[in-house]
C-alpha positions in Angstrom: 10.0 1.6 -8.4 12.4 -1.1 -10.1 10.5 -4.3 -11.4 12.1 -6.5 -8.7 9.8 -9.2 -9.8 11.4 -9.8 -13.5 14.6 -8.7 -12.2 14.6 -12.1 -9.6 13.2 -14.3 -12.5 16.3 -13.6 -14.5 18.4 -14.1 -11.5 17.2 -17.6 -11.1 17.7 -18.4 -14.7 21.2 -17.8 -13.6 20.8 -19.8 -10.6 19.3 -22.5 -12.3 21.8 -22.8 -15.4 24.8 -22.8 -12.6 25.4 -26.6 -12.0 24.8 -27.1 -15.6 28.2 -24.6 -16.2 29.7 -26.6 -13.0 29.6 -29.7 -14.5 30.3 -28.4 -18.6 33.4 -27.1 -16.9 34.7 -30.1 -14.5 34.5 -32.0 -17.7 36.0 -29.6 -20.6 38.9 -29.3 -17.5 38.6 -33.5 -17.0 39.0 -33.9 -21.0 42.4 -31.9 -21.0 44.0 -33.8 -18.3 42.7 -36.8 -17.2 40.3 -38.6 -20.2 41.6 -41.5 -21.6 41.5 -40.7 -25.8 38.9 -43.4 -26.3 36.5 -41.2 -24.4 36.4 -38.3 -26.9 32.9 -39.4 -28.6 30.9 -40.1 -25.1 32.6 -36.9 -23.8 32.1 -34.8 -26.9 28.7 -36.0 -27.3 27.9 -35.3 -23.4 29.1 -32.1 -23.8 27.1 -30.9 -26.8 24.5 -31.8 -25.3 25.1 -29.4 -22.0 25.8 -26.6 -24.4 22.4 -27.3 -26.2 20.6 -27.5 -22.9 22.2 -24.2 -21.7 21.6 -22.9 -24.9 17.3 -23.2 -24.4 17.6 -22.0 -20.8 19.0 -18.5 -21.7 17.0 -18.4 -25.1 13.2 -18.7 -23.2 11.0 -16.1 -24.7 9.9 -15.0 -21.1 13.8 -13.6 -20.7 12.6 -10.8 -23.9 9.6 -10.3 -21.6 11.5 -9.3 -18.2 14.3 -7.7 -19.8 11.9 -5.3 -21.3 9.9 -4.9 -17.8 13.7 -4.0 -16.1 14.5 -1.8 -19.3 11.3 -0.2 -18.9 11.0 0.5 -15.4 15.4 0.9 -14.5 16.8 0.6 -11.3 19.4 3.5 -10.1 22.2 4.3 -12.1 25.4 2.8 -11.9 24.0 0.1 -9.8 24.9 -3.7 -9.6 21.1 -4.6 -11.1 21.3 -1.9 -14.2 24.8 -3.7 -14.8 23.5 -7.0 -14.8 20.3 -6.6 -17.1 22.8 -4.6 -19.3 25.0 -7.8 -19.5 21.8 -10.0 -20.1 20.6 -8.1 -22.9 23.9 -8.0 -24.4 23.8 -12.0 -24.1 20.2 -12.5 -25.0 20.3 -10.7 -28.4 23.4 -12.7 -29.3 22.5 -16.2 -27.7 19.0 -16.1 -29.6 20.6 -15.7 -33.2 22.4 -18.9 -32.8 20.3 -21.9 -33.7 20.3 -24.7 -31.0 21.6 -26.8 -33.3 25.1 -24.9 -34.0 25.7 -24.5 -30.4 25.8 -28.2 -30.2 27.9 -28.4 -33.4 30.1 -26.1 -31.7 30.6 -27.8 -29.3 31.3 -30.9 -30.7 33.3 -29.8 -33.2 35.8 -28.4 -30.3 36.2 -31.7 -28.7 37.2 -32.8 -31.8 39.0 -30.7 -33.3 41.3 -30.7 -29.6 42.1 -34.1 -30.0 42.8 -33.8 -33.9 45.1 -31.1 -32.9 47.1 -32.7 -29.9 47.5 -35.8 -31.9 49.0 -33.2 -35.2 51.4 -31.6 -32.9 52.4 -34.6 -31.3 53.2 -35.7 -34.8 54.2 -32.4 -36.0 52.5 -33.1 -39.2 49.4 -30.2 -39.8 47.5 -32.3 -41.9 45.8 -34.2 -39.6 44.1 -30.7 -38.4 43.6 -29.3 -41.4 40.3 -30.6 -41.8 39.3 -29.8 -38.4 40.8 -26.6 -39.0 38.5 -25.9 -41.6 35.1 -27.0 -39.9 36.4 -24.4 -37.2 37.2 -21.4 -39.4 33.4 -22.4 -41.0 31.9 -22.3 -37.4 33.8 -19.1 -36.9 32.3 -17.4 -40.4 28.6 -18.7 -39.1 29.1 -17.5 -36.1 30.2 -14.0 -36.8 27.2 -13.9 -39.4 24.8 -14.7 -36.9 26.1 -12.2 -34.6 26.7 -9.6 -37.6 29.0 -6.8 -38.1 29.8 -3.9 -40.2 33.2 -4.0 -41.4 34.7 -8.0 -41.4 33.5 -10.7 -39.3 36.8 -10.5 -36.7 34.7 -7.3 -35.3 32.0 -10.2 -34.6 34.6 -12.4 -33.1 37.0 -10.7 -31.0 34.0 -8.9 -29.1 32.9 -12.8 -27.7 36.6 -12.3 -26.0 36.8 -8.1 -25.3 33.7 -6.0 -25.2 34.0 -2.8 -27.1 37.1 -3.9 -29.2 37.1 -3.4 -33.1 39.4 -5.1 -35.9 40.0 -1.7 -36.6 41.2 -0.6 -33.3 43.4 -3.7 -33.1 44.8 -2.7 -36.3 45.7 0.9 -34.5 47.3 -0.4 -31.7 49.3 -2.9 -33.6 50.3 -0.4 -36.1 51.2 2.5 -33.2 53.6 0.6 -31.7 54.8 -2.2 -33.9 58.1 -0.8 -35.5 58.6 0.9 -32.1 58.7 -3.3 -30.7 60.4 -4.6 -33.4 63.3 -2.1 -32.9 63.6 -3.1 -29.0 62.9 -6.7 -29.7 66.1 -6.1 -31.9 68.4 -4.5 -30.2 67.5 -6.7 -27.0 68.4 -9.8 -28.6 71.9 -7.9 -29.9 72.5 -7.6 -26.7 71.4 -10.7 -25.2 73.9 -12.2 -28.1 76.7 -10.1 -27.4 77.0 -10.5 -23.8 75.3 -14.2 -23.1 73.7 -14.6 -19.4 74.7 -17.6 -17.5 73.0 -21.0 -18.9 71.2 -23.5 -16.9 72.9 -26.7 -16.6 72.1 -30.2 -15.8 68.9 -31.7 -15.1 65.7 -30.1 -12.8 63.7 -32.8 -11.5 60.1 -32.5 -11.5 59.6 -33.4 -8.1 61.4 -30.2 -7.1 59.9 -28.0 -10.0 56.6 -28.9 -8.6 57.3 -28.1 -5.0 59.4 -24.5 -6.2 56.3 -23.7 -8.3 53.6 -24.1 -5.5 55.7 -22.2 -2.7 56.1 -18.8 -5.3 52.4 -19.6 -5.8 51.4 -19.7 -3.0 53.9 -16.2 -2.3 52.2 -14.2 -4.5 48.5 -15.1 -2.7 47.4 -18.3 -4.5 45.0 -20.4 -2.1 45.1 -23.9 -2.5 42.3 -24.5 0.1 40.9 -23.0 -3.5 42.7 -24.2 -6.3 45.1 -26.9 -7.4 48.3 -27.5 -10.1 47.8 -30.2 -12.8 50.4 -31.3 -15.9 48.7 -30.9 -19.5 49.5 -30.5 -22.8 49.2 -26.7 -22.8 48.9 -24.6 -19.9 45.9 -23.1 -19.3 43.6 -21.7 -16.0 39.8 -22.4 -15.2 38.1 -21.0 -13.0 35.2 -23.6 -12.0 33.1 -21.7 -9.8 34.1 -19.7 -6.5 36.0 -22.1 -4.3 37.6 -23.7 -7.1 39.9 -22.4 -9.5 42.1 -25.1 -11.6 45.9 -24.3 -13.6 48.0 -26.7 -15.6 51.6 -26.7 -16.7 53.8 -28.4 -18.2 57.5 -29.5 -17.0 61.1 -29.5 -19.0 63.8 -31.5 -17.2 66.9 -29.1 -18.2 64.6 -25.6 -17.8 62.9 -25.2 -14.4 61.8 -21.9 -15.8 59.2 -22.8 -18.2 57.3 -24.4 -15.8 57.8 -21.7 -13.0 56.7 -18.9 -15.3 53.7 -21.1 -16.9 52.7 -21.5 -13.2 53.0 -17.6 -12.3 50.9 -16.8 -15.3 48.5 -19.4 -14.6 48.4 -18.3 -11.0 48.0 -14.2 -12.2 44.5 -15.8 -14.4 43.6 -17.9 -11.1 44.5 -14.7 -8.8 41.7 -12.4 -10.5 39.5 -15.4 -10.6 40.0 -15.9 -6.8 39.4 -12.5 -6.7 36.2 -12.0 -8.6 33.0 -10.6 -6.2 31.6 -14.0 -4.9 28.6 -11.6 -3.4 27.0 -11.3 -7.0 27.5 -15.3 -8.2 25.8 -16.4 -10.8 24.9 -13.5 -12.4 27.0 -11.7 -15.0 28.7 -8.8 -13.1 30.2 -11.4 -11.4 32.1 -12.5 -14.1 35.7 -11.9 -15.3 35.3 -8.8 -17.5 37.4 -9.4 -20.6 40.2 -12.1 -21.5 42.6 -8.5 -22.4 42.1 -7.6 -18.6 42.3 -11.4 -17.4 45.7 -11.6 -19.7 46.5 -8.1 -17.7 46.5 -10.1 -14.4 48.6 -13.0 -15.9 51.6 -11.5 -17.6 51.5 -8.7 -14.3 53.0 -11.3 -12.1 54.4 -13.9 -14.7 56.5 -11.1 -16.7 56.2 -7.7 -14.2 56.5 -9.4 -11.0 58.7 -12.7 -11.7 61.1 -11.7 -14.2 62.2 -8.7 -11.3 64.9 -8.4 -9.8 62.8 -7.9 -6.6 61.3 -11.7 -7.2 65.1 -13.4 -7.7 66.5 -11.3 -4.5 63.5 -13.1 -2.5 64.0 -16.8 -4.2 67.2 -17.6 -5.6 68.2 -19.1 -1.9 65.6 -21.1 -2.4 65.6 -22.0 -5.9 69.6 -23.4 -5.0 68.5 -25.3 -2.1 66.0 -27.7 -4.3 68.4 -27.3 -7.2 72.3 -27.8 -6.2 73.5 -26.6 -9.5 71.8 -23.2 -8.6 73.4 -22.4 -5.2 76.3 -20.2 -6.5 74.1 -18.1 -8.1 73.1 -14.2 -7.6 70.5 -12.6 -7.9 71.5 -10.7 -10.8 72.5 -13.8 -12.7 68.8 -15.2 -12.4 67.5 -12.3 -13.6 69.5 -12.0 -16.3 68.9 -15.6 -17.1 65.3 -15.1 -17.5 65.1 -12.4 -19.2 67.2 -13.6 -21.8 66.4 -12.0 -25.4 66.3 -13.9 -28.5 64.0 -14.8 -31.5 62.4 -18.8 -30.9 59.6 -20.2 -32.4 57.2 -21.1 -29.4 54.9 -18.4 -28.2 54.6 -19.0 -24.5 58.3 -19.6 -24.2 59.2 -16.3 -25.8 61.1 -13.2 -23.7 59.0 -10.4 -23.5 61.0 -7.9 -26.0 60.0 -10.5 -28.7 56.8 -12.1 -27.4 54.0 -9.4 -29.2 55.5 -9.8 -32.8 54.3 -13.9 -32.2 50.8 -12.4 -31.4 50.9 -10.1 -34.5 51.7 -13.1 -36.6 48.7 -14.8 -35.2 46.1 -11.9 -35.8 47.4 -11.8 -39.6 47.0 -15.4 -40.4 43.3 -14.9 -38.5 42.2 -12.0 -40.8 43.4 -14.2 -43.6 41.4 -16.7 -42.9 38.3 -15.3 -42.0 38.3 -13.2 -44.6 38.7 -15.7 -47.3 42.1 -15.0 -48.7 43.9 -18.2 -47.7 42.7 -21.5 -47.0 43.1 -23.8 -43.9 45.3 -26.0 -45.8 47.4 -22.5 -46.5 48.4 -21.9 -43.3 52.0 -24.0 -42.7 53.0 -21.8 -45.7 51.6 -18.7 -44.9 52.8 -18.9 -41.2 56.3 -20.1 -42.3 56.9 -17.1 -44.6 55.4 -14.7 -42.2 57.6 -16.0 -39.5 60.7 -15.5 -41.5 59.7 -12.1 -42.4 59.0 -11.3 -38.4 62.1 -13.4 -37.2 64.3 -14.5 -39.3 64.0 -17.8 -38.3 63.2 -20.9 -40.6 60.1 -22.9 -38.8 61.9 -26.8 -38.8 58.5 -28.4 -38.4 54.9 -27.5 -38.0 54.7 -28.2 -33.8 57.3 -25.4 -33.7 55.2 -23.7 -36.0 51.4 -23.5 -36.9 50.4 -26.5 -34.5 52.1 -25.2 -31.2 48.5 -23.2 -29.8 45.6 -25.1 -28.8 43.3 -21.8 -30.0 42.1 -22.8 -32.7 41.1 -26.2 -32.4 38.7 -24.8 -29.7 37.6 -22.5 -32.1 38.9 -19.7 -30.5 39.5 -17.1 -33.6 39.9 -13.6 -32.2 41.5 -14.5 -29.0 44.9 -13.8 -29.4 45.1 -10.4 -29.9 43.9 -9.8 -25.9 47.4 -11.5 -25.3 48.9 -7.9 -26.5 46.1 -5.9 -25.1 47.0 -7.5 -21.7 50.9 -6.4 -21.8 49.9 -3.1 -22.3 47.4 -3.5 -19.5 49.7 -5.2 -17.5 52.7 -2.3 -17.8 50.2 0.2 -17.2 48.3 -0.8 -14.2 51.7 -2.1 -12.8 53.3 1.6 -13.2 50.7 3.0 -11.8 50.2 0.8 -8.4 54.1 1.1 -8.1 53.3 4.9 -8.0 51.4 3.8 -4.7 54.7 4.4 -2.2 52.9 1.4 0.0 52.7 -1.1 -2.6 56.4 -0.3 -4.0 58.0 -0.1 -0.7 56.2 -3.8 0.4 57.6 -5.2 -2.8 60.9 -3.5 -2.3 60.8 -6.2 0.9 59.6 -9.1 -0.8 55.7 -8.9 0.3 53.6 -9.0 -3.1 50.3 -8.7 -1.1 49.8 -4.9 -1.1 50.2 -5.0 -4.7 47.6 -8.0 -5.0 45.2 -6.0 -2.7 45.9 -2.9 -5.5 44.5 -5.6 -7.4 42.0 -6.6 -5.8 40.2 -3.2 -5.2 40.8 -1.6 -8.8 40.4 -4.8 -11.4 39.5 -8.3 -9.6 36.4 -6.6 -7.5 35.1 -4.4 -10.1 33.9 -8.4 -11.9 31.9 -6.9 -15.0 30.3 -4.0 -13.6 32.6 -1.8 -15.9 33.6 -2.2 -18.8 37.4 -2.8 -19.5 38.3 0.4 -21.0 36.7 1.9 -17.7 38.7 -0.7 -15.5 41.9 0.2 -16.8 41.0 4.3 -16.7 39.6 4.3 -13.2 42.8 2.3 -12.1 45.4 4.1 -13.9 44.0 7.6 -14.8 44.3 7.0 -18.7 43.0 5.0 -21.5 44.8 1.8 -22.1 47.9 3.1 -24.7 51.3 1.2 -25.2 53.5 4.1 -23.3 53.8 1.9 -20.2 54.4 -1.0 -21.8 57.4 -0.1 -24.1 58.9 2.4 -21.3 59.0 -1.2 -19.3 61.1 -3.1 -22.6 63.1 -0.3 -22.5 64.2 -0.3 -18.9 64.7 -4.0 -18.9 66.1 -5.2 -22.0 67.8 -1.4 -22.9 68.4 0.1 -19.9 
């Protein structure tokens, strides 16, 4: 018989840790869009001290005491509970080698270091980060020593973002398809040059942006009885608790586009959170599993879905009746439009063919850093050089550069490479439900929904009961690989 008696004490930890996530969450989202700047050091320090409190609720020694009682005495395989103590265990023995005191410095340090970076790239000038920089990449060496690791401390970090990943396996999957993307990301933006799509002209007021962005959302199966759209500095998606699930964007008066697709991709992150098994909140199966599956879900409807021709057949009528300067448009123009190939120097406004060498610049500068070879003050140099060597392209300032990502100043070294492992996902899991002659004929008609529901039952539902190399392999038949992803480049910018 199962210890059901240690097993319920750890749930209620859980239980009794949830408001203190609620409310860690409502402000971290509150500090990004609404806080005045003067409330950075009440905010920061309120914070800090919800991390350290959180911190002492999943450290309790009784938690080694019933973990051992459920490892001891199991309940059946491959069930929801053997899941969940898995998950705990994993989180127990890394939580308890962090003193309390650097998981309020941590924290702190974030709030900071956000601020210090918003007000840099609003300046464009990187050394008002640098030092904040610096106490992050610190945190980040700490960090990965308390966890520990065999080969470099990125193996520590990037496992906080994707369990079971290795620097060494990123290093693989970079390498196996690299030259392969560089050689499509080339010849796309040949092409792109030699026969120009159709520019956007004149001005796209925000009023219409904002009302074109919540009707695709709400197309593709975003419920705003569940969620809502805020303007921030950098787009980004949280997902509060069930019943509330929060995206930002940001708005460009002469490109509608950049707004549309930062809401699609918001709304893919907000879709799996919607998603995610209600029936097993708090505990941790019921958690997103990875940020390389969540980033799966994302670019699936951002990239997959609203860069189709299938998406502009079903709202270019629309898009001309909010926007005049649109109304003679086809289809096929749109499309072309948006997936327009050329080397830029901001990430999340980058075409697809070229998108994954920005990531690749990113996990290059981390390892350097990490590893000791450059210096945070380095960086603007090292970036520069590396970006001319990847695009040819001279960075003009540093907020086109270095300062353009928000990652770092939240101390998030090791997250970028789930960025690429979510294209690949993406591609694959997107081939596969299109093999599904339900889901591609419904889409064929403009009704995403089937396809969401493909979702729903192979990745969204799933939470963390598997891990993500199972997710992807249960849902597509074979380990996550980049064949998809680059037969996908090749059909649209090639084909």
């Amino acid at each position: 018989m199962a210890n059901v008696t240690a097993y319920e004490n750890l749930c209620s930890v859980d239980r009794d840790a949830a408001p203190l996530h609620h409310a860690a969450s409502i402000l971290g989202w509150d500090q990004e869009v609404n806080m005045p700047p003067k409330g950075l050091a009440q905010r920061s320090a309120g914070l800090a001290s919800l991390a350290g409190e959180l911190h002492k609720r999943y450290c309790q020694p009784q938690i080694a005491e019933w973990l051992i009682d459920c490892e001891n005495d199991p309940f059946s395989k491959g069930s929801v509970e053997v899941a969940n103590v898995s998950l705990w265990r994993e989180s127990y023995d890394r939580r308890t080698k962090f003193p309390s005191e650097f998981i309020e410095e941590k924290s702190r340090t974030s709030s900071e270091a956000k601020a210090a970076w918003a007000e840099a790239r609003k300046k464009s000038d990187f050394s008002l980060f640098a030092p904040l920089l610096e106490r992050q990449v610190d945190i980040a060496r700490r960090e990965a020593d308390y966890i520990g690791y065999e080969e470099q401390p990125y193996d520590a970090l990037i496992k906080l973002y994707e369990r079971g990943m290795t620097t060494a396996n990123l290093q693989g999957i970079f390498g196996s398809f690299r030259d392969e993307l560089a050689q499509i990301a080339g010849e796309a933006v040949e092409r792109s040059k030699a026969n120009p799509p159709r520019e956007f002209e004149g001005e796209f007021p925000i009023e219409g942006q904002q009302m074109f962005n919540r009707e695709v959302a709400e197309w593709i199966g975003f419920d705003f009885e569940a969620g809502r759209i805020d303007t921030t500095t950098h787009p980004f998606c949280s997902g509060i608790c069930p019943g509330d699930t929060r995206m930002t964007t940001r708005y460009y008066p002469k490109d509608f586009t950049a707004s549309l697709y930062g809401v699609m991709h918001e709304s893919g992150h907000g879709l799996y959170e919607q998603g995610l098994p209600d029936e097993h909140f708090p505990h941790p199966v019921y958690d997103a599993v990875s940020l390389g599956i969540h980033e799966s879900q994302s670019r699936l409807w951002e990239n997959q879905i609203g860069r189709s021709l299938e998406f502009w057949k079903r709202w270019t009528k629309r898009a001309g009746e909010i926007f005049p300067q649109l109304s003679g448009w086809t289809p096929e123009e749109l499309t072309a439009a948006v997936n327009r190939a050329g080397y830029s120097f901001i990430r999340v406004d980058a075409d697809e063919a070229t998108y994954d060498l920005h990531i690749a610049l990113r996990f290059e500068v981390e390892l350097l850093l990490l590893n000791r070879e450059i210096e945070s003050a380095d960086v603007p140099k090292v970036w520069n050089e590396k970006f001319k060597a990847m695009f040819g392209l001279d960075v003009p300032e540093d907020s086109q550069g270095c300062l353009q990502d928000i990652h770092w100043s939240m101390g998030a070294l090791g997250y970028f490479p789930t960025y690429t492992l979510g294209n690949l996902g993406a591609a694959q899991l997107m081939e596969s439900a299109m093999a599904d002659s339900t889901v591609s004929a419904a889409f064929s008609a403009a009704d995403p929904l089937p396809l969401l529901n493909w979702m729903r039952e192979r990745v969204h539902q799933k939470g963390s009961l598997l891990t993500p190399p199972e997710i992807i392999e249960q849902a597509t038949g074979k380990p996550l690989a980049p064949d998809a992803f680059l037969r996908h480049l090749r059909k649209r910018f090639l084909g």
